[in-house]
mmCIF entry with sequence, helices, sheets and N, C-alpha, C, O atoms, coordinates in Angstrom:
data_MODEL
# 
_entry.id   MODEL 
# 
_entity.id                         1 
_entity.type                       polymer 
_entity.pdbx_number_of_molecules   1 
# 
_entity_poly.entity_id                      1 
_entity_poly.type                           'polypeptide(L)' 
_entity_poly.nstd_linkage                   no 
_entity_poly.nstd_monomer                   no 
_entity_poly.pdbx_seq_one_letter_code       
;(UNK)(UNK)(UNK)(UNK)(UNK)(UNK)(UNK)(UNK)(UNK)(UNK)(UNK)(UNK)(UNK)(UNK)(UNK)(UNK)
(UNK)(UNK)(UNK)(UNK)(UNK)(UNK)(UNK)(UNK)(UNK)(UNK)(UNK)(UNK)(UNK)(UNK)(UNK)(UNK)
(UNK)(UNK)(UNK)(UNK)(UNK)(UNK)(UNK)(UNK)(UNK)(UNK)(UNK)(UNK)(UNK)(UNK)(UNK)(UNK)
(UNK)(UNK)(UNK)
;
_entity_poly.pdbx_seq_one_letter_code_can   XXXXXXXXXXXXXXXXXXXXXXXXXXXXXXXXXXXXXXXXXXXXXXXXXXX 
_entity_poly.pdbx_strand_id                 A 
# 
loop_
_entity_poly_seq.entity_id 
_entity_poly_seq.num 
_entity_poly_seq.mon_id 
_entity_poly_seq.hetero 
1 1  UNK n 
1 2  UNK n 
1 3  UNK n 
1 4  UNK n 
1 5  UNK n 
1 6  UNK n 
1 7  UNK n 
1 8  UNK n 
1 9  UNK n 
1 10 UNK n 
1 11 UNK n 
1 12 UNK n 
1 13 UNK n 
1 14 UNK n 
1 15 UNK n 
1 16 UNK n 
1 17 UNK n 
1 18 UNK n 
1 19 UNK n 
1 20 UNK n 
1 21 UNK n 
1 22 UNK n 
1 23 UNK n 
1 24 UNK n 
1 25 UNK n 
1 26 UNK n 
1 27 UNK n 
1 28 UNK n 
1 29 UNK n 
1 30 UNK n 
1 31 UNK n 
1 32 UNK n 
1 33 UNK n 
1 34 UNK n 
1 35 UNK n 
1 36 UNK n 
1 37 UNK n 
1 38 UNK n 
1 39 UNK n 
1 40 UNK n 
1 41 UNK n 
1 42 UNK n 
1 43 UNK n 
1 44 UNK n 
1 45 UNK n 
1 46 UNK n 
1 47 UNK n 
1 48 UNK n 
1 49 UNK n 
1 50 UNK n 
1 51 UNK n 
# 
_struct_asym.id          A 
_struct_asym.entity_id   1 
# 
loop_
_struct_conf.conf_type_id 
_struct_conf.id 
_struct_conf.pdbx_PDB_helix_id 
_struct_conf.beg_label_comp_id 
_struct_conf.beg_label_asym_id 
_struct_conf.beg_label_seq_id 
_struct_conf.pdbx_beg_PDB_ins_code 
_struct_conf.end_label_comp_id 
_struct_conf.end_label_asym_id 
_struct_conf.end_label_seq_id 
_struct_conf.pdbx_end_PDB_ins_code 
_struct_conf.beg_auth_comp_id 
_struct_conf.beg_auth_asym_id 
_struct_conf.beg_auth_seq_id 
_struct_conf.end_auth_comp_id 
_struct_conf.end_auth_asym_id 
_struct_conf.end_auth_seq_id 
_struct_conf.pdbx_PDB_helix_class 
_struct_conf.details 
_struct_conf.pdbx_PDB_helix_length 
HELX_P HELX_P1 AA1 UNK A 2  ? UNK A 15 ? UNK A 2  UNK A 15 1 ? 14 
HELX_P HELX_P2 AA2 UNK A 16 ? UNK A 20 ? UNK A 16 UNK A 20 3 ? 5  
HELX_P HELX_P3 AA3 UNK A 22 ? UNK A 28 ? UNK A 22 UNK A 28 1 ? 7  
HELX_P HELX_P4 AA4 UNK A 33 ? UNK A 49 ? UNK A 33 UNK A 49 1 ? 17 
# 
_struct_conf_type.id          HELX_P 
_struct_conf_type.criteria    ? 
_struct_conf_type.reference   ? 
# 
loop_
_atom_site.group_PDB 
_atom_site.id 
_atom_site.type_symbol 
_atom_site.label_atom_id 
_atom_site.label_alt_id 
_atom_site.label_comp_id 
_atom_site.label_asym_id 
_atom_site.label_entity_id 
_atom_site.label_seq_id 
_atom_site.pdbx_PDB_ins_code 
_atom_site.Cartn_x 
_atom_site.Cartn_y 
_atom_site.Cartn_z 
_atom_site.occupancy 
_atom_site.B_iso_or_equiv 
_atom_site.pdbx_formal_charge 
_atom_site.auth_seq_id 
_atom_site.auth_comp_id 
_atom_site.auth_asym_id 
_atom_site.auth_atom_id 
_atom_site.pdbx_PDB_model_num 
ATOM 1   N N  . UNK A 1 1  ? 2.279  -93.297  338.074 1.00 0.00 ? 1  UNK A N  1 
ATOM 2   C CA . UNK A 1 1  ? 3.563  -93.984  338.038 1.00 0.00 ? 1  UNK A CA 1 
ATOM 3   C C  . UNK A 1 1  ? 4.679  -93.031  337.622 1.00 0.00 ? 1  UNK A C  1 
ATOM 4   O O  . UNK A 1 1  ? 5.834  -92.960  338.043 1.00 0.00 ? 1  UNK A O  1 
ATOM 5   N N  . UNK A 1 2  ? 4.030  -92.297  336.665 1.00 0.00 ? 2  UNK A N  1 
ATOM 6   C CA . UNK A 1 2  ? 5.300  -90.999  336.144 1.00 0.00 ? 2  UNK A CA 1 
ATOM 7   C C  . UNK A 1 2  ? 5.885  -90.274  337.135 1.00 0.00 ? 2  UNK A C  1 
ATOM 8   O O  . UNK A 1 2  ? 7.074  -90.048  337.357 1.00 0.00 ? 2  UNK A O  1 
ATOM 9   N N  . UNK A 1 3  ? 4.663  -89.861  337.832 1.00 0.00 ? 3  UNK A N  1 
ATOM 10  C CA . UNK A 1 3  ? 4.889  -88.753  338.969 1.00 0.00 ? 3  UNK A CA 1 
ATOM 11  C C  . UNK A 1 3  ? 5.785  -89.256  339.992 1.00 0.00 ? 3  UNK A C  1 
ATOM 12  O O  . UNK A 1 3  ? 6.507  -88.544  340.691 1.00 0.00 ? 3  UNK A O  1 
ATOM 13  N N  . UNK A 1 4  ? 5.686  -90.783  340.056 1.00 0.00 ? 4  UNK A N  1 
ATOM 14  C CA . UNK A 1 4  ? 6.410  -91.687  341.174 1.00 0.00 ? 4  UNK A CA 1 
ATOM 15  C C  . UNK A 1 4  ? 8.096  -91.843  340.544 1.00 0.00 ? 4  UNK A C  1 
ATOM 16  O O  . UNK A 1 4  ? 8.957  -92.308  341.292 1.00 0.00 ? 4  UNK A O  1 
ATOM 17  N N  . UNK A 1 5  ? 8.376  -91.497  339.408 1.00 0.00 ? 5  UNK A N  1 
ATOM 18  C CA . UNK A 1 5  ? 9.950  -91.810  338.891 1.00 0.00 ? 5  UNK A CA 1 
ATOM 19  C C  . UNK A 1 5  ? 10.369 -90.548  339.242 1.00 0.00 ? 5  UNK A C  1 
ATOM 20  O O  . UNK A 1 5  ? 11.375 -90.260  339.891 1.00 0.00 ? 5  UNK A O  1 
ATOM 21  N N  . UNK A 1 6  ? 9.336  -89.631  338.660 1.00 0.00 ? 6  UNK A N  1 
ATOM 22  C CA . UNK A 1 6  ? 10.024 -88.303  338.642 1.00 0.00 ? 6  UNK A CA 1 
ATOM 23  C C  . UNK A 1 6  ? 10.306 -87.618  340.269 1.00 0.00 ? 6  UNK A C  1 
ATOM 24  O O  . UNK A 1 6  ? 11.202 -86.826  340.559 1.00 0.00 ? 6  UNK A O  1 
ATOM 25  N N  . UNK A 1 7  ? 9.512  -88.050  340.969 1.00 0.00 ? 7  UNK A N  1 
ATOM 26  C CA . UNK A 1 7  ? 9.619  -87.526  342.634 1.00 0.00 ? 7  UNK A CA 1 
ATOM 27  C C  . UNK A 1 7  ? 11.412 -88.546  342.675 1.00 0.00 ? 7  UNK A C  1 
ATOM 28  O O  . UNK A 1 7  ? 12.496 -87.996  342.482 1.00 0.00 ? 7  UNK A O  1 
ATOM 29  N N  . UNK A 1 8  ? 11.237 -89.942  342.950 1.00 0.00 ? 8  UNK A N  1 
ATOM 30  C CA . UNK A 1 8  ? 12.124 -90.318  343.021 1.00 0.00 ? 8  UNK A CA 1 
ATOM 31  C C  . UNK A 1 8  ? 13.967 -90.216  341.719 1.00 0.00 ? 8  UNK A C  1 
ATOM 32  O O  . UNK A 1 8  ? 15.067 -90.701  341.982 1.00 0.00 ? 8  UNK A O  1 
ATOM 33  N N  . UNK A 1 9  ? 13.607 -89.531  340.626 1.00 0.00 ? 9  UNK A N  1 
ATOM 34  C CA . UNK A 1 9  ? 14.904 -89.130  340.204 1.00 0.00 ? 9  UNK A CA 1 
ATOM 35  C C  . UNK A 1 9  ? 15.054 -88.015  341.148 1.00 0.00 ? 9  UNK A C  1 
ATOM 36  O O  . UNK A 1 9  ? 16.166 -87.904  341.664 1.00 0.00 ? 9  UNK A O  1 
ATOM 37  N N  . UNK A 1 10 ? 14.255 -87.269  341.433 1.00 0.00 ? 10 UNK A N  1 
ATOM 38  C CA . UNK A 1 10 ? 14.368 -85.462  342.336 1.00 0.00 ? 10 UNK A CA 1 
ATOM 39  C C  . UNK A 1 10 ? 15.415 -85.982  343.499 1.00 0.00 ? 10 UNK A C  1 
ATOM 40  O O  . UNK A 1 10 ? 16.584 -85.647  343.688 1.00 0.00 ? 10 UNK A O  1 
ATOM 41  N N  . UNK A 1 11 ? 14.536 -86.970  344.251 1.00 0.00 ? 11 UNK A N  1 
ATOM 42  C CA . UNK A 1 11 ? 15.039 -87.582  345.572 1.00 0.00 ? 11 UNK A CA 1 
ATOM 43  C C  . UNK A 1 11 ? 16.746 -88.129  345.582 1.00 0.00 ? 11 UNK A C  1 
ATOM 44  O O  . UNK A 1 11 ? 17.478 -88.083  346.570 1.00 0.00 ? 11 UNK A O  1 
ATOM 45  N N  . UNK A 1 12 ? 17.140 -88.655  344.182 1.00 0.00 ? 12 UNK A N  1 
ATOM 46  C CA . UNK A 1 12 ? 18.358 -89.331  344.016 1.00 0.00 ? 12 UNK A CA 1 
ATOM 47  C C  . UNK A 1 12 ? 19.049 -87.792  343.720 1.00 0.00 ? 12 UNK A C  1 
ATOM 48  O O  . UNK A 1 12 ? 19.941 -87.465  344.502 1.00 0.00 ? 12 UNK A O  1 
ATOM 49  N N  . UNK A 1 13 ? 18.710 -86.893  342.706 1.00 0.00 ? 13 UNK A N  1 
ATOM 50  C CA . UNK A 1 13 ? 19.428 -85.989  342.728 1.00 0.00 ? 13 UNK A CA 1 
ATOM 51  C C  . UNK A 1 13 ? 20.050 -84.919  343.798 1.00 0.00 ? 13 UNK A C  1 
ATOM 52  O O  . UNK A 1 13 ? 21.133 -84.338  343.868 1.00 0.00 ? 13 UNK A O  1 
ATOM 53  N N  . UNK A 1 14 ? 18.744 -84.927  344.683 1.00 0.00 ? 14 UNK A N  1 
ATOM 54  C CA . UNK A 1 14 ? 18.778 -83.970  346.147 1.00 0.00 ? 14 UNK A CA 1 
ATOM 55  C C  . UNK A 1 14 ? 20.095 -84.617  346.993 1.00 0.00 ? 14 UNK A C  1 
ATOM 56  O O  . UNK A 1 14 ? 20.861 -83.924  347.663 1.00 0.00 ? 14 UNK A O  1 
ATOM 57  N N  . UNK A 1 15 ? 20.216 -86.244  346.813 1.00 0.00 ? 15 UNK A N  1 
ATOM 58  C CA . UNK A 1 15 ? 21.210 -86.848  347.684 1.00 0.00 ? 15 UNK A CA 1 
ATOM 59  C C  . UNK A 1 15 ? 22.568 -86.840  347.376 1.00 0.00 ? 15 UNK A C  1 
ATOM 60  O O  . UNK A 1 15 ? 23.630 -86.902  347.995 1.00 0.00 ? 15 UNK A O  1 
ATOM 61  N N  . UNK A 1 16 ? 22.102 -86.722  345.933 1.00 0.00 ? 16 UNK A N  1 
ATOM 62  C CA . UNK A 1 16 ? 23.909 -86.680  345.256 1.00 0.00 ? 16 UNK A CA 1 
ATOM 63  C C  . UNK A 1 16 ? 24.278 -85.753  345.792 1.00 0.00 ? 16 UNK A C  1 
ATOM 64  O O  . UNK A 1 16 ? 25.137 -85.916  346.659 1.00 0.00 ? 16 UNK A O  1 
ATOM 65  N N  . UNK A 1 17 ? 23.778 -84.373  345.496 1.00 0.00 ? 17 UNK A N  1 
ATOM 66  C CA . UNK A 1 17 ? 23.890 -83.324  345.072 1.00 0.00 ? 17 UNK A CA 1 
ATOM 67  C C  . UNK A 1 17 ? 24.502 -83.020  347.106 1.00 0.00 ? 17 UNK A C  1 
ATOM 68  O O  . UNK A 1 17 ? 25.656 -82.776  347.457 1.00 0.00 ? 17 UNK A O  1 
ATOM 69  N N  . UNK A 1 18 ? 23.474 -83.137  347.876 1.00 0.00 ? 18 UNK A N  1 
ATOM 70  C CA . UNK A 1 18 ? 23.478 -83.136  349.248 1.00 0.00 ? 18 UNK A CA 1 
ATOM 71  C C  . UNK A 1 18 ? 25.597 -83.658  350.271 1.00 0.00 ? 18 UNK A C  1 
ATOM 72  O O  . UNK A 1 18 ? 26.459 -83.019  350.875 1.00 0.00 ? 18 UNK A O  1 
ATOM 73  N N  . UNK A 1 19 ? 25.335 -85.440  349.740 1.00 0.00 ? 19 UNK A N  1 
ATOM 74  C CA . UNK A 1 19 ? 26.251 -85.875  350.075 1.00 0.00 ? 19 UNK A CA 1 
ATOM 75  C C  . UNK A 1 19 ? 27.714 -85.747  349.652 1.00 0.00 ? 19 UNK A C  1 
ATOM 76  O O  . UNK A 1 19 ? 28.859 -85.861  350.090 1.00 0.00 ? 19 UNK A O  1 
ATOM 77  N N  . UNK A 1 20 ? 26.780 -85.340  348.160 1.00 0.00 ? 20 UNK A N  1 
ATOM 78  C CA . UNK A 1 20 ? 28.509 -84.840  346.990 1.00 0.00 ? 20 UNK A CA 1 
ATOM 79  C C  . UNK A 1 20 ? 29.500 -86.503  346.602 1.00 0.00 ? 20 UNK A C  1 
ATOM 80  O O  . UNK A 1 20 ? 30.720 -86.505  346.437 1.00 0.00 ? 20 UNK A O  1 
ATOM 81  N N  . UNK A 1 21 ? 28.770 -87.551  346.541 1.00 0.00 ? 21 UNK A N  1 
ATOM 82  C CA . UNK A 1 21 ? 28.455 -88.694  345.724 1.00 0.00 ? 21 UNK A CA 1 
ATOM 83  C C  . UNK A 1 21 ? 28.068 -89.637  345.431 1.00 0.00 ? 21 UNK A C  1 
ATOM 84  O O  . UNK A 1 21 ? 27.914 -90.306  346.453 1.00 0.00 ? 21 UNK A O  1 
ATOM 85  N N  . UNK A 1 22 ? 27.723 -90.281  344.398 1.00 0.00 ? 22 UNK A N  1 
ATOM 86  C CA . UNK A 1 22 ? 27.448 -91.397  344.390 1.00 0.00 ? 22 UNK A CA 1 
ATOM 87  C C  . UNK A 1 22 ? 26.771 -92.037  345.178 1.00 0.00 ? 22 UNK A C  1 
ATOM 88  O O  . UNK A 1 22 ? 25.590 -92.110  345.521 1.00 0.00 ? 22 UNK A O  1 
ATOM 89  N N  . UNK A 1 23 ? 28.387 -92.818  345.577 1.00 0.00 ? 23 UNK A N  1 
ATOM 90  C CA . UNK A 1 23 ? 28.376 -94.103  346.674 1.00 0.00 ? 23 UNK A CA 1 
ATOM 91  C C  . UNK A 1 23 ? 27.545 -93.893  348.325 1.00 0.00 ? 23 UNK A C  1 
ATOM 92  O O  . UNK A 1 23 ? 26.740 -94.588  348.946 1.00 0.00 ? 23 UNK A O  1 
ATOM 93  N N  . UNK A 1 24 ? 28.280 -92.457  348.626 1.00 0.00 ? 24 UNK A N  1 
ATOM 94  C CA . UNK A 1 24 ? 27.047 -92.038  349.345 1.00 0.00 ? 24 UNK A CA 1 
ATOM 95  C C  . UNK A 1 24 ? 25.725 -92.109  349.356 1.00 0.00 ? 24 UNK A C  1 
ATOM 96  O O  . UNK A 1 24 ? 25.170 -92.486  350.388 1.00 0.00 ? 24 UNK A O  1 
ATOM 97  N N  . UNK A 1 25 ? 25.083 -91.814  348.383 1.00 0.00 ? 25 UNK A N  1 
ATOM 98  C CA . UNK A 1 25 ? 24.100 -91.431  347.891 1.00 0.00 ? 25 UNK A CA 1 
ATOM 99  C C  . UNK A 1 25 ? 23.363 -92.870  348.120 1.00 0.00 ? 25 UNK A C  1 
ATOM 100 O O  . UNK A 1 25 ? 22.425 -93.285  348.800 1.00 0.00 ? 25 UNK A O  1 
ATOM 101 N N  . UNK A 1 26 ? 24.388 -93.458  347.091 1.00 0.00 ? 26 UNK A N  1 
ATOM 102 C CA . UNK A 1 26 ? 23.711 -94.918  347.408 1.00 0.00 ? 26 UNK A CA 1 
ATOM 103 C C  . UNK A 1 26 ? 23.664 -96.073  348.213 1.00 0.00 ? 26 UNK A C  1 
ATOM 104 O O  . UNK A 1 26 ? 22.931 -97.048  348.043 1.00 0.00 ? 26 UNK A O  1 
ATOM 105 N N  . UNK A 1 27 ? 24.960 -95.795  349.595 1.00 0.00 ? 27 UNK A N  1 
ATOM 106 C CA . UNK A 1 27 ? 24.858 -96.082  350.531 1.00 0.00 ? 27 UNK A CA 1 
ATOM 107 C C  . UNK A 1 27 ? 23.863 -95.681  351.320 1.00 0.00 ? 27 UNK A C  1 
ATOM 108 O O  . UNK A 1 27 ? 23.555 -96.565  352.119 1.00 0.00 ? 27 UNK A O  1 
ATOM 109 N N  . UNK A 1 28 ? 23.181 -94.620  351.427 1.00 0.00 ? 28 UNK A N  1 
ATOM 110 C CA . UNK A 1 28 ? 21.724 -93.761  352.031 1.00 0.00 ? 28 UNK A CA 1 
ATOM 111 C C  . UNK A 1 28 ? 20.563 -94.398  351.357 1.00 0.00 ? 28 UNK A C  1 
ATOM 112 O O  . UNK A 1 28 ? 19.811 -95.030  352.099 1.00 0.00 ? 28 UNK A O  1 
ATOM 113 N N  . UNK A 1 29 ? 20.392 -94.371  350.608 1.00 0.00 ? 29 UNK A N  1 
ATOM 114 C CA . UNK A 1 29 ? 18.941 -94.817  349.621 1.00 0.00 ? 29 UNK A CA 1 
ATOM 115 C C  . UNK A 1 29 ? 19.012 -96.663  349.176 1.00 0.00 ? 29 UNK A C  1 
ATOM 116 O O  . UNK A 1 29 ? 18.199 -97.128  348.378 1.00 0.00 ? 29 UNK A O  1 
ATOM 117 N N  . UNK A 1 30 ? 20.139 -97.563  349.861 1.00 0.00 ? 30 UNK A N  1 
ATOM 118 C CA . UNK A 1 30 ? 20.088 -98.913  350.080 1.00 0.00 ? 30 UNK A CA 1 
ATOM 119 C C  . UNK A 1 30 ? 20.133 -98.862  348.585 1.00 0.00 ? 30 UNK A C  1 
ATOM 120 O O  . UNK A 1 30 ? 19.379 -99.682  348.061 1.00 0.00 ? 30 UNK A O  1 
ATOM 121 N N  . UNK A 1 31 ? 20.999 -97.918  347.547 1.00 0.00 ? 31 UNK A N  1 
ATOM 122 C CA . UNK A 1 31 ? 21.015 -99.403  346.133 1.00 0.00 ? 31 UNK A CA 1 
ATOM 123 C C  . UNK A 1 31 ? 22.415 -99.427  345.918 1.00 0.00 ? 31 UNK A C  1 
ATOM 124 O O  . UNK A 1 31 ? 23.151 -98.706  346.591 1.00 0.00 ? 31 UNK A O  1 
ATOM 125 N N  . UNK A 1 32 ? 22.793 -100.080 345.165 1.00 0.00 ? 32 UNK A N  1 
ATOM 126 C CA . UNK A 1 32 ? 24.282 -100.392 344.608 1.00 0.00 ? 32 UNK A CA 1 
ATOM 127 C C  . UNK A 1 32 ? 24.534 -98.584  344.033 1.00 0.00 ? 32 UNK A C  1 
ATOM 128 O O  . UNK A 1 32 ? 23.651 -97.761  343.791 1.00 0.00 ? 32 UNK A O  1 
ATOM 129 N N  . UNK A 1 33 ? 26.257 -98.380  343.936 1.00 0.00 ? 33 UNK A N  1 
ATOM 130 C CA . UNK A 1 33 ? 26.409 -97.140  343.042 1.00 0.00 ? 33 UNK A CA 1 
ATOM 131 C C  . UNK A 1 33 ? 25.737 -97.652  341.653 1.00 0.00 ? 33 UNK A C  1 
ATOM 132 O O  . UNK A 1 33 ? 24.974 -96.965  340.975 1.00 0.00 ? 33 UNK A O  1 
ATOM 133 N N  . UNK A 1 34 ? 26.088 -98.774  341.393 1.00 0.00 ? 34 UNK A N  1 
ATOM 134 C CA . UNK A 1 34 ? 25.431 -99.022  339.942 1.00 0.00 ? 34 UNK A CA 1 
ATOM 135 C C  . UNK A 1 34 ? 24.344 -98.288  339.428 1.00 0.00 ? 34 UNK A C  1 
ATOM 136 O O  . UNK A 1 34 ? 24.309 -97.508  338.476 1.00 0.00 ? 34 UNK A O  1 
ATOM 137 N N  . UNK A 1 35 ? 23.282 -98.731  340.363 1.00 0.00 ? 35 UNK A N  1 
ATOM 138 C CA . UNK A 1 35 ? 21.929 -98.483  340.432 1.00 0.00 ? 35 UNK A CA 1 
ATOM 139 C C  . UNK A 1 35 ? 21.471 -97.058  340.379 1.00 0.00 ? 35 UNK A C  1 
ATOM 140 O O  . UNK A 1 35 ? 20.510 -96.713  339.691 1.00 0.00 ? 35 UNK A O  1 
ATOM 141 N N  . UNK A 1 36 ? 22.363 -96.012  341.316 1.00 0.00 ? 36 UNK A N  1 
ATOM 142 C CA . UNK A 1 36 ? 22.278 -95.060  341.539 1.00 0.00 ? 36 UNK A CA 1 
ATOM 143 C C  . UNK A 1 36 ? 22.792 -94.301  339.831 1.00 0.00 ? 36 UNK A C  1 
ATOM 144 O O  . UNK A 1 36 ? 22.042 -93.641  339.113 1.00 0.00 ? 36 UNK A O  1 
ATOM 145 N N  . UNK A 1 37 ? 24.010 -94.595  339.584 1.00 0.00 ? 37 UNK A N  1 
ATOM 146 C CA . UNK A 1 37 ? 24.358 -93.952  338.089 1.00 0.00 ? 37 UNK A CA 1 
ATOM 147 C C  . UNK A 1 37 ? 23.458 -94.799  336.733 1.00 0.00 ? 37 UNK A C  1 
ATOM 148 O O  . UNK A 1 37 ? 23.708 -94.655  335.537 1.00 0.00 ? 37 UNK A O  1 
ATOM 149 N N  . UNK A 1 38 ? 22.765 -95.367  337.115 1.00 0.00 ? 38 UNK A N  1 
ATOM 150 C CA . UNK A 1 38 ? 21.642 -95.558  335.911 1.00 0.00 ? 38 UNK A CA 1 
ATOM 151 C C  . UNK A 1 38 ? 20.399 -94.734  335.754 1.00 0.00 ? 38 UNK A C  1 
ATOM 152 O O  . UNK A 1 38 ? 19.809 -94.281  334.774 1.00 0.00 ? 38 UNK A O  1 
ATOM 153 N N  . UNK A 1 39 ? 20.160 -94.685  337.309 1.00 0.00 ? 39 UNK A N  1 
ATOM 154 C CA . UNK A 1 39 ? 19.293 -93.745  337.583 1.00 0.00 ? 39 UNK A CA 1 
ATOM 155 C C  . UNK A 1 39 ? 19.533 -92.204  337.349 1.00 0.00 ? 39 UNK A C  1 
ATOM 156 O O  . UNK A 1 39 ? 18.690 -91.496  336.799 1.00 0.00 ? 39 UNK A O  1 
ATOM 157 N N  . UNK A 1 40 ? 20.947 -91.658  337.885 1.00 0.00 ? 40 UNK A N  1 
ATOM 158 C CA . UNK A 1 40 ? 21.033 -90.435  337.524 1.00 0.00 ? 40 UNK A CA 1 
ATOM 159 C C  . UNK A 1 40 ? 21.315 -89.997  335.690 1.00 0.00 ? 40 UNK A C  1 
ATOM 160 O O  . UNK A 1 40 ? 21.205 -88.884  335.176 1.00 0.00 ? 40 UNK A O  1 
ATOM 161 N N  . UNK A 1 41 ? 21.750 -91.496  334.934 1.00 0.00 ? 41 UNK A N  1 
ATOM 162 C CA . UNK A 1 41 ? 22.211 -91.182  333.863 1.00 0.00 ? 41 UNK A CA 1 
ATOM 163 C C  . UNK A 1 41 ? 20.651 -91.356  333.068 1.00 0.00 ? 41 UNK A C  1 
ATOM 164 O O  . UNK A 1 41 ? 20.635 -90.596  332.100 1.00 0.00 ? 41 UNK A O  1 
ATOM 165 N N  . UNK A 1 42 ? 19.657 -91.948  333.169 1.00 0.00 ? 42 UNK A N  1 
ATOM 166 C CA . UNK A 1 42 ? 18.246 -91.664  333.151 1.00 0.00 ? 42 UNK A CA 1 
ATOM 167 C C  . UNK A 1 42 ? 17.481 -90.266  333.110 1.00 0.00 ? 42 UNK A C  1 
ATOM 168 O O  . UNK A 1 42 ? 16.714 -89.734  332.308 1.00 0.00 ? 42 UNK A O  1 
ATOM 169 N N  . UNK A 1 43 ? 18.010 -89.929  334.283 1.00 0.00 ? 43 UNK A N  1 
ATOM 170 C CA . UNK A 1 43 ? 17.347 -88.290  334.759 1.00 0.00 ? 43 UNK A CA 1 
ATOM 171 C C  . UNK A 1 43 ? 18.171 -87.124  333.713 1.00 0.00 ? 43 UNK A C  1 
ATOM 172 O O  . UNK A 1 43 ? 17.662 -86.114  333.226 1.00 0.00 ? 43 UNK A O  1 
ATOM 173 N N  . UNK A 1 44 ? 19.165 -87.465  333.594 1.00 0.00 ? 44 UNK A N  1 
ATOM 174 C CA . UNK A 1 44 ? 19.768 -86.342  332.911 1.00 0.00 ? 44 UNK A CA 1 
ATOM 175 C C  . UNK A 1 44 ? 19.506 -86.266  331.560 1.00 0.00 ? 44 UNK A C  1 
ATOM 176 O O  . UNK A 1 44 ? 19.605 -85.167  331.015 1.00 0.00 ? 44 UNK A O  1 
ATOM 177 N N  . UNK A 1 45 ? 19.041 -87.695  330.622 1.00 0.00 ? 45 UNK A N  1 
ATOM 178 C CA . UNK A 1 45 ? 18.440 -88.093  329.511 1.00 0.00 ? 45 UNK A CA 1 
ATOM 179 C C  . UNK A 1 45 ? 17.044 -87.543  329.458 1.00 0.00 ? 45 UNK A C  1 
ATOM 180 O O  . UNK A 1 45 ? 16.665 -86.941  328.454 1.00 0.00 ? 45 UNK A O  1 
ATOM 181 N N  . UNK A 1 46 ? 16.501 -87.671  330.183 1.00 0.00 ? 46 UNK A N  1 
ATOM 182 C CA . UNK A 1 46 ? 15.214 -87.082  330.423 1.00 0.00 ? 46 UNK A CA 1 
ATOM 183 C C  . UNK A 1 46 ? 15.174 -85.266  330.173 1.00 0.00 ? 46 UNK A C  1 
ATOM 184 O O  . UNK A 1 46 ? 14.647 -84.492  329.374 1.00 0.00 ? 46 UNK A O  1 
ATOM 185 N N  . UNK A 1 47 ? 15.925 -85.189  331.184 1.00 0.00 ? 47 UNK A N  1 
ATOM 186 C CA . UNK A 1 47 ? 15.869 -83.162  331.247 1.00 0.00 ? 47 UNK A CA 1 
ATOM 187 C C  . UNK A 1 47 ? 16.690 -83.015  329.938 1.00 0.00 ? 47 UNK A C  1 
ATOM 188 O O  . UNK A 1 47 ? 17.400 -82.057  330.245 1.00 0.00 ? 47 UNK A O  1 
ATOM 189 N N  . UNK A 1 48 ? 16.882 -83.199  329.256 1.00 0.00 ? 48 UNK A N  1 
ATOM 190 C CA . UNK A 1 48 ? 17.773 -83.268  327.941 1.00 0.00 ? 48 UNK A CA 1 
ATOM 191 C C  . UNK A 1 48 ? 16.621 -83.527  326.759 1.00 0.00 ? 48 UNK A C  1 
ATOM 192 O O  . UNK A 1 48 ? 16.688 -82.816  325.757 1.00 0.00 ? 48 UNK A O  1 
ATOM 193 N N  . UNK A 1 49 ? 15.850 -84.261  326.832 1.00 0.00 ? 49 UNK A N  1 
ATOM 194 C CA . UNK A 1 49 ? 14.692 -83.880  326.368 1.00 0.00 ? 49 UNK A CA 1 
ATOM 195 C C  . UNK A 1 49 ? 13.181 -83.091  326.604 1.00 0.00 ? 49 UNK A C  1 
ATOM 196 O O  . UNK A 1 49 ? 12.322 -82.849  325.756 1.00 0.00 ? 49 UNK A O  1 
ATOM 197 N N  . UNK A 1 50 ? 13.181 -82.904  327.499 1.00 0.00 ? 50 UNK A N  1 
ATOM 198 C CA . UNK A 1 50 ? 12.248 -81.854  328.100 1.00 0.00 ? 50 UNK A CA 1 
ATOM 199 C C  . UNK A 1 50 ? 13.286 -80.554  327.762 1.00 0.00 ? 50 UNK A C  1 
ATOM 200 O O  . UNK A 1 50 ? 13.192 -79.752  328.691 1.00 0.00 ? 50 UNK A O  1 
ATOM 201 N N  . UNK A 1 51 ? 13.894 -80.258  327.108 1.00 0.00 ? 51 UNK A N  1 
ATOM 202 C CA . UNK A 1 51 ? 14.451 -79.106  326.873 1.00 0.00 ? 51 UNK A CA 1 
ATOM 203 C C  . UNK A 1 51 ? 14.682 -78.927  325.273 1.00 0.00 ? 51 UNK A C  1 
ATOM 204 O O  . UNK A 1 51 ? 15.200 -77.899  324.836 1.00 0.00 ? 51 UNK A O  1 
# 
């Protein structure tokens, strides 16, 4: 299940990062921006502790 968040934060980051935002991002991957900045604000909490 871990391996399954962490592939998918990679996947949200590759799109941000790709499309250059958000709404994009989350227009592509079918969730709300909401959804998308919980998720990225998640991932960045994460690598913030792995460090």
């Amino acid at each position: 299940m871990l391996e399954n968040q962490n592939m998918q934060g990679l996947i949200l980051f590759a799109q941000i990062s790709r499309l250059g935002s958000l709404s994009a991002a989350a227009q592509l991957l079918g969730l709300s921006r909401s959804a998308v900045s919980k998720q990225l604000s998640g991932l960045e909490k994460k690598s913030a502790r792995d460090y």
